[in-house]
C-alpha positions in Angstrom: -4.4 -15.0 6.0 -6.7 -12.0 5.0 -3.8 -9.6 4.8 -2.0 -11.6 2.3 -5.3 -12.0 0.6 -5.9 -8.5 0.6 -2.3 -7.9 -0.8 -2.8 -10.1 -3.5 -6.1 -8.5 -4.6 -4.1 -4.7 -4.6 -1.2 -6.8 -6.7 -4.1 -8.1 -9.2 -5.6 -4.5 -9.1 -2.3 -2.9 -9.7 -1.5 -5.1 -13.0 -4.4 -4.9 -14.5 -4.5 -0.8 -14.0 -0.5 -0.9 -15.3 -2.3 -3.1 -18.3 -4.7 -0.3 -19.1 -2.4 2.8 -18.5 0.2 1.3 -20.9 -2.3 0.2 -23.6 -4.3 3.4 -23.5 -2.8 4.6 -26.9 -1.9 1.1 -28.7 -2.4 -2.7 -29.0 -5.2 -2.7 -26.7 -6.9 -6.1 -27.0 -7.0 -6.5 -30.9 -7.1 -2.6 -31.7 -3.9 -1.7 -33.1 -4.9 2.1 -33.0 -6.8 3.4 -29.9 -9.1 6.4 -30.4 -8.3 9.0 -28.0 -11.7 9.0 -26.3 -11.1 5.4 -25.4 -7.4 6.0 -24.3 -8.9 8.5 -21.8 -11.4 5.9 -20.6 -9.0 3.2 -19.8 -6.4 6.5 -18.4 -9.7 7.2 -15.5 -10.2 3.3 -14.9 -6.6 2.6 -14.3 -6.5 5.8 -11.7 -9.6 4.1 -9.8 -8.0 1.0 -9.7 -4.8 2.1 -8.4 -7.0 4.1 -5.9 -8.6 0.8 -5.1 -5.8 -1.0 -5.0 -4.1 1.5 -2.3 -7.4 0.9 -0.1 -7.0 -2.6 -0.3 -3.2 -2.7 0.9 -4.5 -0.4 3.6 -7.2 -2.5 4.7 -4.3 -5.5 4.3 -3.2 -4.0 7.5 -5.2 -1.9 9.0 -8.1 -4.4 10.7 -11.4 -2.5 9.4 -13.8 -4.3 7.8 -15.3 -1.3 6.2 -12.3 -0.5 4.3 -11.2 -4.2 3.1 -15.0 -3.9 1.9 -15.1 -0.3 0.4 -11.7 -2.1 -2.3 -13.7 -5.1 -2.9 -16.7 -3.3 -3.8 -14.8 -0.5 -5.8 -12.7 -3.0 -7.6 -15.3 -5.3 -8.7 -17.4 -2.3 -9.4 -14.7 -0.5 -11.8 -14.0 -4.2 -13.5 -18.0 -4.7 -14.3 -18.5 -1.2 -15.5 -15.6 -1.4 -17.4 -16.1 -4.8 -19.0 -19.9 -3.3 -19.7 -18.5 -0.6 -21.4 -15.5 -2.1 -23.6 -17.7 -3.5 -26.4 -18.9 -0.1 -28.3 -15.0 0.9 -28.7 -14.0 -3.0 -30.0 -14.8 -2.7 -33.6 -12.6 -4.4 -36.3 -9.6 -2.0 -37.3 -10.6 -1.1 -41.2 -7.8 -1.9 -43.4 
């Protein structure tokens, strides 16, 4: 049951990085235009999410706790800072 749950959290992580690589240079949440600092950003958290992502579909099968652990704890960690971070980019586009 944990492995599948652990594969399911590397799927989630996986999408959402996919989600952020792809929008790093448009239509990213409501900015049609992204500036090319915050392309980089999202670029760096999708790479740490794919690296916890692989961690977690390691741990999926490899019984350590320490690992299933260490891509919770990275995941959730990435996702916070990153929601923390997002609203001094989102400004209004100016027309």
């Amino acid at each position: 049951m944990l492995t599948v749950i652990m594969l399911v959290y590397a799927f989630v992580l996986v999408a959402l990085a996919g989600y952020l690589y792809t929008h790093r240079q448009h239509d990213f949440l409501t900015l049609k235009t992204v500036p090319e600092k915050l392309g980089q950003t999202l670029a760096t958290y999708a790479t740490v999410l794919i690296i916890a992502a692989l961690v977690a579909a390691i741990g999926a099968f490899v019984a350590l706790t320490w690992l299933r652990v260490t891509a919770l704890v990275l995941g959730a960690i990435t996702v916070g800072i990153l929601g923390l971070n997002l609203p001094k980019y989102i400004t209004p586009d100016q027309d």
